[in-house]
C-alpha beads as a LAMMPS data file, in Angstrom:
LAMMPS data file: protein, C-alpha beads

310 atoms
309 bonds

1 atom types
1 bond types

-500.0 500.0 xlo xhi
-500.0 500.0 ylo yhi
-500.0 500.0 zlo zhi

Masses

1 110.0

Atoms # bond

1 1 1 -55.361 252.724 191.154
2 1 1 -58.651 253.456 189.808
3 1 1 -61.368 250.667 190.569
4 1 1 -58.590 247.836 190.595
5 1 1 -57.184 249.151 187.284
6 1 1 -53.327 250.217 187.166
7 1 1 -52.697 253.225 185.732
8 1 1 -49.815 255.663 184.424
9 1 1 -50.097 258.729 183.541
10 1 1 -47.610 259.541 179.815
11 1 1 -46.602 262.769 179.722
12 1 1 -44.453 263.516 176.624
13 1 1 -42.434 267.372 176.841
14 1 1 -40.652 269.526 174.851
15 1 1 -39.111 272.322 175.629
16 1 1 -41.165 273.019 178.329
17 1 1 -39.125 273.745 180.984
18 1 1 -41.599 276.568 182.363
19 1 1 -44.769 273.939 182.832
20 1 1 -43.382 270.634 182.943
21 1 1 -42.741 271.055 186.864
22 1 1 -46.011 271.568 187.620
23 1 1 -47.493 269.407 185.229
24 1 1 -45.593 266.497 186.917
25 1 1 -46.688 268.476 190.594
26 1 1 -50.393 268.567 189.764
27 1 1 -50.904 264.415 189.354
28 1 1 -54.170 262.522 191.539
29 1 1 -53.232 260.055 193.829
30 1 1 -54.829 258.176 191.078
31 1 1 -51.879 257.375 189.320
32 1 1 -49.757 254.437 189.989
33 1 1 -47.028 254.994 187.563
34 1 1 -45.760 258.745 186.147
35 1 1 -43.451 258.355 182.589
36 1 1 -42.281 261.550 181.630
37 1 1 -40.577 261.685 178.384
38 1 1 -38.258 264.165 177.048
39 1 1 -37.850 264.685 173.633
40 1 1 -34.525 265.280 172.964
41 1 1 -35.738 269.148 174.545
42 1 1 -32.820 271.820 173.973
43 1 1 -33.959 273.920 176.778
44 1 1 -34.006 272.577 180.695
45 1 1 -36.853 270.505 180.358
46 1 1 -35.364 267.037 181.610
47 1 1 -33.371 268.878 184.649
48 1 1 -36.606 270.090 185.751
49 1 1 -37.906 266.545 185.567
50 1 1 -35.024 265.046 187.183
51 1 1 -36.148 267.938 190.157
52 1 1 -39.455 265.815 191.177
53 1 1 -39.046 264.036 193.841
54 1 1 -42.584 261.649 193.160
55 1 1 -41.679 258.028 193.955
56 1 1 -44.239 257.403 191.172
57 1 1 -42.010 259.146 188.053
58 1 1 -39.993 257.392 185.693
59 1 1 -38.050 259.299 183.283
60 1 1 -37.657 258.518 179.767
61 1 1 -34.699 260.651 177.770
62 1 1 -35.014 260.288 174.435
63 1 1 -31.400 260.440 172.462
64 1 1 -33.039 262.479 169.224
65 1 1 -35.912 264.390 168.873
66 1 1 -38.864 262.128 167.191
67 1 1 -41.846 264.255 167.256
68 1 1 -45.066 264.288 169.724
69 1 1 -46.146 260.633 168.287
70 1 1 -42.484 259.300 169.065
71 1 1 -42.662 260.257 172.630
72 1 1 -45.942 258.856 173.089
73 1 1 -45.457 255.882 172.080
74 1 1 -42.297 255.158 173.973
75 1 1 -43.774 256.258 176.829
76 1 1 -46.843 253.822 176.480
77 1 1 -44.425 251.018 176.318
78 1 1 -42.425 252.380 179.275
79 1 1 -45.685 252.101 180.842
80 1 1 -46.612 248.721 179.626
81 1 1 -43.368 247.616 181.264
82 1 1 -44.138 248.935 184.590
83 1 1 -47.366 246.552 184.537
84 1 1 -49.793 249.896 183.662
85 1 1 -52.979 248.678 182.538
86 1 1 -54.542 251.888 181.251
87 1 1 -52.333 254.561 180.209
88 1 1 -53.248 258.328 180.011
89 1 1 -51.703 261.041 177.661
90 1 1 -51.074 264.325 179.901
91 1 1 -48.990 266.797 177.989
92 1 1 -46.072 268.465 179.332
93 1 1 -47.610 271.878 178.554
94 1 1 -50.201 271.616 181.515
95 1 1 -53.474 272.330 178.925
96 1 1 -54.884 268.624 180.023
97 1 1 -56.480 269.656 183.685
98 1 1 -56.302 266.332 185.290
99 1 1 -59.559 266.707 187.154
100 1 1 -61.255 264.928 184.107
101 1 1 -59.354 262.023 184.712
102 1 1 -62.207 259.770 186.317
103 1 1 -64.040 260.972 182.707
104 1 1 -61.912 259.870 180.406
105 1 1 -61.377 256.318 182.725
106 1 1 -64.940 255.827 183.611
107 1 1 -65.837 254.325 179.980
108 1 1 -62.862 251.868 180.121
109 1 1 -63.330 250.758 183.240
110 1 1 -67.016 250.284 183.136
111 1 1 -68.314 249.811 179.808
112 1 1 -65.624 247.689 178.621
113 1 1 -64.669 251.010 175.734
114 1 1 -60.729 250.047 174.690
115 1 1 -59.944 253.954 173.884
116 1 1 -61.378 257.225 175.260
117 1 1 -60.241 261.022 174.006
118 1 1 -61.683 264.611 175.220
119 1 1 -63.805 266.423 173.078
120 1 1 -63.518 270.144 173.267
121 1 1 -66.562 270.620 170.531
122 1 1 -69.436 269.296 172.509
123 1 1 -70.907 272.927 173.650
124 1 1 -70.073 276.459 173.296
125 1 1 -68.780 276.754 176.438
126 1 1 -65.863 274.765 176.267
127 1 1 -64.637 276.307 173.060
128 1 1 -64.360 279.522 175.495
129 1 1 -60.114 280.683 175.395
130 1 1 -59.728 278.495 172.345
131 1 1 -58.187 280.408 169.559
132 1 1 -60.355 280.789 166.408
133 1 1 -58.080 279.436 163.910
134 1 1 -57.776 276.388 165.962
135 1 1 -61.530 276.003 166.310
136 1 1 -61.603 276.539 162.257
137 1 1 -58.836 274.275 162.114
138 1 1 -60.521 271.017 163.991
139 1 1 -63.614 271.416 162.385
140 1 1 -62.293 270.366 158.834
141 1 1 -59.721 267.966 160.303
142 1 1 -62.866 266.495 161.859
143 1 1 -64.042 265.599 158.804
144 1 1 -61.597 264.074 157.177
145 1 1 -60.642 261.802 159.971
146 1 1 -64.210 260.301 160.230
147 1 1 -63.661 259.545 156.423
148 1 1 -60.352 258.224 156.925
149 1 1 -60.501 256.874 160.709
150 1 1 -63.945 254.997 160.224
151 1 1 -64.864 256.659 163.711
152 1 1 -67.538 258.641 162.284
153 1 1 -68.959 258.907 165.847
154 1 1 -65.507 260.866 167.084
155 1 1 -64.539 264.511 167.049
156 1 1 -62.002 267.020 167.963
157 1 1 -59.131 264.564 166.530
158 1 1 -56.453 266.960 167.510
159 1 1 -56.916 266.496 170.834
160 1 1 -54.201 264.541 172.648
161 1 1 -55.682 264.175 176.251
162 1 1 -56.473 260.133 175.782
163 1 1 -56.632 257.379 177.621
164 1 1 -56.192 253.604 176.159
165 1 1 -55.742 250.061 177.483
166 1 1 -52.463 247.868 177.434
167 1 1 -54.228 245.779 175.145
168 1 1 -55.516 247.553 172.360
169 1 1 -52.591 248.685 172.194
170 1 1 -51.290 245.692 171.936
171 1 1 -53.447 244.977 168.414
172 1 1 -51.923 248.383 166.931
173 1 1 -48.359 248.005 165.499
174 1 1 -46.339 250.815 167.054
175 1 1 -43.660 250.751 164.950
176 1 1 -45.625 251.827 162.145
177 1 1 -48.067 254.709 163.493
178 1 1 -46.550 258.438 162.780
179 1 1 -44.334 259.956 165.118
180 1 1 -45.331 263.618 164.220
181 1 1 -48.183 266.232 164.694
182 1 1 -50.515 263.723 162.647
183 1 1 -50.124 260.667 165.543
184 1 1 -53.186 261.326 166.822
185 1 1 -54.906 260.943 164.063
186 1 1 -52.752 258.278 162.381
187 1 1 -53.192 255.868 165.707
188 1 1 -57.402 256.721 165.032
189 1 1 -57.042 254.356 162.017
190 1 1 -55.101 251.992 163.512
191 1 1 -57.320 251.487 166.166
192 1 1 -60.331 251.715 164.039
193 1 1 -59.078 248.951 161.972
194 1 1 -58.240 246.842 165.245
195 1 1 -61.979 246.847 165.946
196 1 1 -61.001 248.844 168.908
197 1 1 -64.395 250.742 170.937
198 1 1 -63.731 254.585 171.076
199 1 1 -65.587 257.243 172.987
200 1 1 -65.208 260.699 172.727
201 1 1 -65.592 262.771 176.952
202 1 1 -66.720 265.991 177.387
203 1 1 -63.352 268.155 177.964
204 1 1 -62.674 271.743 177.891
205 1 1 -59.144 272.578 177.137
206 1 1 -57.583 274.988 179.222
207 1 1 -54.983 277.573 177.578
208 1 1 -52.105 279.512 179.646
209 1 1 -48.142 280.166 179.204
210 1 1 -47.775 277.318 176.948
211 1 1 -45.933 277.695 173.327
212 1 1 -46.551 275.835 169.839
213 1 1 -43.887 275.061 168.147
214 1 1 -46.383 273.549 165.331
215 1 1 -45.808 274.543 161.344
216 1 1 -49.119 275.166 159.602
217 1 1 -48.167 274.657 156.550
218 1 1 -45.680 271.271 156.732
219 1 1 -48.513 269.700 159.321
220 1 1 -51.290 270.022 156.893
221 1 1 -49.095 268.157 154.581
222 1 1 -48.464 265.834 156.656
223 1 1 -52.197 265.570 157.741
224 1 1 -53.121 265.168 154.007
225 1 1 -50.931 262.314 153.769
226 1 1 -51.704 260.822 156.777
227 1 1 -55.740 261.310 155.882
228 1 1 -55.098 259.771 152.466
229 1 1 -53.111 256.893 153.397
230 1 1 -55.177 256.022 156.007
231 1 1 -58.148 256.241 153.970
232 1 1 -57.073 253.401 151.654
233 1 1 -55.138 251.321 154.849
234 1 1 -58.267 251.007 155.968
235 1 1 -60.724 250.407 153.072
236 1 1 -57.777 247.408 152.187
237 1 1 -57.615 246.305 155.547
238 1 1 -60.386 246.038 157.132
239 1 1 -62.840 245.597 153.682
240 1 1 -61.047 243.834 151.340
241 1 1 -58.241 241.676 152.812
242 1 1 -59.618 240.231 156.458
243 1 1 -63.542 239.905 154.826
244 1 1 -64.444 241.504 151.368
245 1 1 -67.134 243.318 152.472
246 1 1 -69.925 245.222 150.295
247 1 1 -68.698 247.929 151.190
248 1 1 -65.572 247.576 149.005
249 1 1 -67.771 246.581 145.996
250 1 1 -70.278 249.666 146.762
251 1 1 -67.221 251.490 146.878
252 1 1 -65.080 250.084 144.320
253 1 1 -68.304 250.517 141.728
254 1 1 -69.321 253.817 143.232
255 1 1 -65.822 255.548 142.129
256 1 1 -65.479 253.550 139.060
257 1 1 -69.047 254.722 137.725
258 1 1 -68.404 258.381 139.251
259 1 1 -64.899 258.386 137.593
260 1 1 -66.260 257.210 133.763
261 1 1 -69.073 259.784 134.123
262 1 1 -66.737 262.960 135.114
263 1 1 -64.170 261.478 132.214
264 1 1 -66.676 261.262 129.913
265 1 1 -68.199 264.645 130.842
266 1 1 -64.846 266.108 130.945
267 1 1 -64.062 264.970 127.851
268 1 1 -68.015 266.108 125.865
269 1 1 -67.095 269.898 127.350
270 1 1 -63.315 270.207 125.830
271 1 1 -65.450 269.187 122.584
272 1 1 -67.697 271.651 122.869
273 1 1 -65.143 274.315 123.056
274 1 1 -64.068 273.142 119.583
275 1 1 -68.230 273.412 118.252
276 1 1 -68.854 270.109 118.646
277 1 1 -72.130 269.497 120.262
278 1 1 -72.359 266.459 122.279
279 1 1 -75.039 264.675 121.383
280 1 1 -77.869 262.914 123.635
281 1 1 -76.166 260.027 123.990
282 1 1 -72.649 261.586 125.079
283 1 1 -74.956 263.305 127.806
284 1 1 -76.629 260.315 128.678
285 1 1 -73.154 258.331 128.918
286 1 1 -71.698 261.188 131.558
287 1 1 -74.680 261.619 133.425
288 1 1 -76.201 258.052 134.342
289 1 1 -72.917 256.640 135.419
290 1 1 -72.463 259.498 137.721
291 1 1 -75.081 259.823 139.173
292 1 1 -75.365 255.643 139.799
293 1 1 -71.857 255.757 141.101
294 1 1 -72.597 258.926 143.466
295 1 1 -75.508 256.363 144.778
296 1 1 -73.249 253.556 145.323
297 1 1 -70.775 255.740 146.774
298 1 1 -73.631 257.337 149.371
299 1 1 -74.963 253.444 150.158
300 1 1 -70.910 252.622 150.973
301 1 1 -70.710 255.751 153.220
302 1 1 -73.818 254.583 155.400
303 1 1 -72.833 250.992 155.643
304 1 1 -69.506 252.391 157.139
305 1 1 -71.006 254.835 159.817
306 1 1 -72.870 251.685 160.426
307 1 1 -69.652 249.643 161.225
308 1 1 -67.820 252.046 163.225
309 1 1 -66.634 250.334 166.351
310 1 1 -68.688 252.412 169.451

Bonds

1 1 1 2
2 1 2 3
3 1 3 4
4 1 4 5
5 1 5 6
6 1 6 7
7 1 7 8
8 1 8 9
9 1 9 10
10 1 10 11
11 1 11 12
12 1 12 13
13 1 13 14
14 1 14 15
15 1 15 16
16 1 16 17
17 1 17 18
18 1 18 19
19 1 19 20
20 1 20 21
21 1 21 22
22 1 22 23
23 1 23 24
24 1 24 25
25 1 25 26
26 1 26 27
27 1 27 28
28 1 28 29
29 1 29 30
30 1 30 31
31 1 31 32
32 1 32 33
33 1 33 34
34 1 34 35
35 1 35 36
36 1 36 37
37 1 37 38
38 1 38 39
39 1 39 40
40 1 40 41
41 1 41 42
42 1 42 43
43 1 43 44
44 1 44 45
45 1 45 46
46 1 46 47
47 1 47 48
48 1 48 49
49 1 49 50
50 1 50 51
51 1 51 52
52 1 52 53
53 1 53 54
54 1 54 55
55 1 55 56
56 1 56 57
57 1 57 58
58 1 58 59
59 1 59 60
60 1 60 61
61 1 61 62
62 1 62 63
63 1 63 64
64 1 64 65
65 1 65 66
66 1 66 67
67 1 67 68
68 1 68 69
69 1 69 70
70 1 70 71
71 1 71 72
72 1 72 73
73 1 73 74
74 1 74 75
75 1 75 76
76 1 76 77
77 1 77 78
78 1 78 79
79 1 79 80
80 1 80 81
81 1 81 82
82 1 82 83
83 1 83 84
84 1 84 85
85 1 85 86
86 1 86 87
87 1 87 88
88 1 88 89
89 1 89 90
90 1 90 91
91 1 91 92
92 1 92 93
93 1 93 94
94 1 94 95
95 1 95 96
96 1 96 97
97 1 97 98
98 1 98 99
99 1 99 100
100 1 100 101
101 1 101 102
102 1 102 103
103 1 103 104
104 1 104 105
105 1 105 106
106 1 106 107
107 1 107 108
108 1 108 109
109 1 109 110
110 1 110 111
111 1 111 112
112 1 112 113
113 1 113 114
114 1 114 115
115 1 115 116
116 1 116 117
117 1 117 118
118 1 118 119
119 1 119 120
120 1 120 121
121 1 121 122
122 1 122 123
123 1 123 124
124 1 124 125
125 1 125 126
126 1 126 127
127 1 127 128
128 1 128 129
129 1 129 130
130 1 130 131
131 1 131 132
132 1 132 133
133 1 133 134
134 1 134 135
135 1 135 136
136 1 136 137
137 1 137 138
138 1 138 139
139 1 139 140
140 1 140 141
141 1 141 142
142 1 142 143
143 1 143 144
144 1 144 145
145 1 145 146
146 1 146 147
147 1 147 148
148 1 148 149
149 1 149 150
150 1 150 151
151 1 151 152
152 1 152 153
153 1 153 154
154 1 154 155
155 1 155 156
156 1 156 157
157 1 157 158
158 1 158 159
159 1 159 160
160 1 160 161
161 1 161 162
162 1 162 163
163 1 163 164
164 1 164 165
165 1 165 166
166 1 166 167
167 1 167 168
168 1 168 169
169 1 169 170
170 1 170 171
171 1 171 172
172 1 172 173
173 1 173 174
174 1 174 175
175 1 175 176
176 1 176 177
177 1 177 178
178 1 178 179
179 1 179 180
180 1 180 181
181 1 181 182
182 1 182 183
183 1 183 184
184 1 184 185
185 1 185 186
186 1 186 187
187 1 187 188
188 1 188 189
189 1 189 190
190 1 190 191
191 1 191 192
192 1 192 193
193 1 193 194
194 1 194 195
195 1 195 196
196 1 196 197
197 1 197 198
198 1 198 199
199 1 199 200
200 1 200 201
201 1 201 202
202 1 202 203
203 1 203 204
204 1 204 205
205 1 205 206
206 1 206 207
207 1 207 208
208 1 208 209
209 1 209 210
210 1 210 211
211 1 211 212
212 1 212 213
213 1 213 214
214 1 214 215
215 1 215 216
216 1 216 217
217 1 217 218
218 1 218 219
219 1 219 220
220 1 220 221
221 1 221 222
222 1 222 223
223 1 223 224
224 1 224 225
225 1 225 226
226 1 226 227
227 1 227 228
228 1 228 229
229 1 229 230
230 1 230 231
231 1 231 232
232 1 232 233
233 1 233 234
234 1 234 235
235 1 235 236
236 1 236 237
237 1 237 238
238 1 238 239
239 1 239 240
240 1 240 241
241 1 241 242
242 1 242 243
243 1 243 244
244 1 244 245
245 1 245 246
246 1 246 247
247 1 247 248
248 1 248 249
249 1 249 250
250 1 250 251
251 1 251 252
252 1 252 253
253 1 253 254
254 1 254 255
255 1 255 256
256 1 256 257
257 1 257 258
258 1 258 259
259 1 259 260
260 1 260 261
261 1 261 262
262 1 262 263
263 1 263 264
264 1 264 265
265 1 265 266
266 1 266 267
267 1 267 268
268 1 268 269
269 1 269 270
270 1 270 271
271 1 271 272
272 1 272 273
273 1 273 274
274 1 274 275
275 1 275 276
276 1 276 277
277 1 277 278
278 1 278 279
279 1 279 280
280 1 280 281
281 1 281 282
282 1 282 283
283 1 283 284
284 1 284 285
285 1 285 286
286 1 286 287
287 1 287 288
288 1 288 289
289 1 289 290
290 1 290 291
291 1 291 292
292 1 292 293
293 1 293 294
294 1 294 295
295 1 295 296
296 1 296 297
297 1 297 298
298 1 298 299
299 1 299 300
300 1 300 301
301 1 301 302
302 1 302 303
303 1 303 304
304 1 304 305
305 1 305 306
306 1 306 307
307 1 307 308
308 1 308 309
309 1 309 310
């Protein structure tokens, strides 16, 4: 246990039948409970599982393959069941050192925070034996998952070495978060909607023998989506439907007035292509409105960084 708190330790595999062993090898005395999952891996991955011998591991086999979400989340209820009341995401691929666990449980524990995730952005130094692309990569998916998530205060949303409570879990509906590579940032917005506290910890990733089996171009599709929808799940949600906030009027005007200004603007340069000069008021009708809207839209963007849940 950790300060009276019971935890388990999720740690979702596949195909990793070369670091899943010592994954499961390297857990604290920390841990109470162990949930390994297998994802429907095509390699040896649940054998080697089945090798541990930890009184603490229970092993989940999952009959298809459901993605990196899927396995999360049925190990977090596998956890539930066994009476865990923190549970804490260590991948089967051995990047999450486990030494950090006290970090990520620390803010829970203590300051009453409901979810906590590393941060491998928060110096130079721990972006040391991270590949470039990836670095590249999280800095723009950063960005849009503050816009979408609400968490404007969070970063690195990639990373999946987290640690959340039984019960805001409990206030997220499982059944609907993504089961693929965009889970992480899919359960974000579900938790930021929930009114759920998130913290980001200071954690360098560590990079070995592991493989990704991850598809550039299909997961930034699916991140798209996932950004988009969550975007509007949230603004509906959380601003409109529980308590219409101003922030769905600033909003609502801001994109309204921004819209009729590009349209009209749009519209005044196809005419002048033709040599048809717009005249002063034509300017005057694509200019004001966008430029009120882009204030609305600004004063809606502060009153949000305002209400994200730290």
């Amino acid at each position: 246990m950790y300060k009276g708190r019971r935890i388990a330790a999720v740690v979702p595999a596949y195909n990793e039948e070369l670091l899943i062993g010592k994954t499961l090898a390297d857990m604290p005395d920390l841990i109470d409970v162990i949930v390994a999952v297998d994802d429907c891996s095509t390699d040896t991955t649940l054998a080697c599982m089945q090798e541990s011998r930890d009184p603490r591991l229970q092993i989940v086999a999952l009959p298809e393959n459901q993605g990196v979400g899927g396995a999360v989340i049925a190990g977090h209820r596998a956890a539930i069941q066994a009476g865990a009341e923190i549970m804490v995401v260590l991948a089967g691929d051995n990047q999450m050192d486990p030494i950090y666990l006290p970090d990520l449980l620390e803010p829970i524990v203590t300051d009453g925070y409901g979810f906590t995730k590393g941060n491998r952005f928060y110096s130079r130094e721990s972006l040391n034996g991270m590949p470039r692309l990836r670095v590249m990569g999280n800095m723009a998916l950063t960005f849009l998952n503050k816009a979408a998530s609400g968490y404007w205060h969070i970063a690195d949303p990639q990373n999946g070495y987290t640690a959340v409570t039984a019960e805001s879990l409990a206030q997220v509906p499982l059944d609907r978060v993504s089961k693929r590579y965009d889970f992480e940032n899919d359960l974000l917005v579900w938790l930021s909607i929930a009114g759920v506290r998130a913290k980001d910890v200071r954690i360098p990733s560590r990079y070995g023998a592991e493989t990704s089996t991850l598809a550039v171009p299909s997961t930034a599709l699916r991140l798209s989506v996932c950004f988009f929808r969550g975007f509007w799940r949230r603004m509906w949600l959380k601003y409109m439907l529980w308590s219409f906030s101003p922030i769905a009027l600033l909003f609502g005007a801001g994109l309204f007035l921004t819209g009729a200004g590009m349209a009209v603007g749009l519209w005044a340069s196809a005419a002048a292509f033709t040599g048809t000069s717009p005249t002063a008021g034509t300017t005057v009708l694509a200019v004001l409105p966008f430029l009120c809207g882009f204030v609305l839209l600004t004063q809606a963007l502060v009153l949000d960084i305002q209400e994200s849940p730290d």
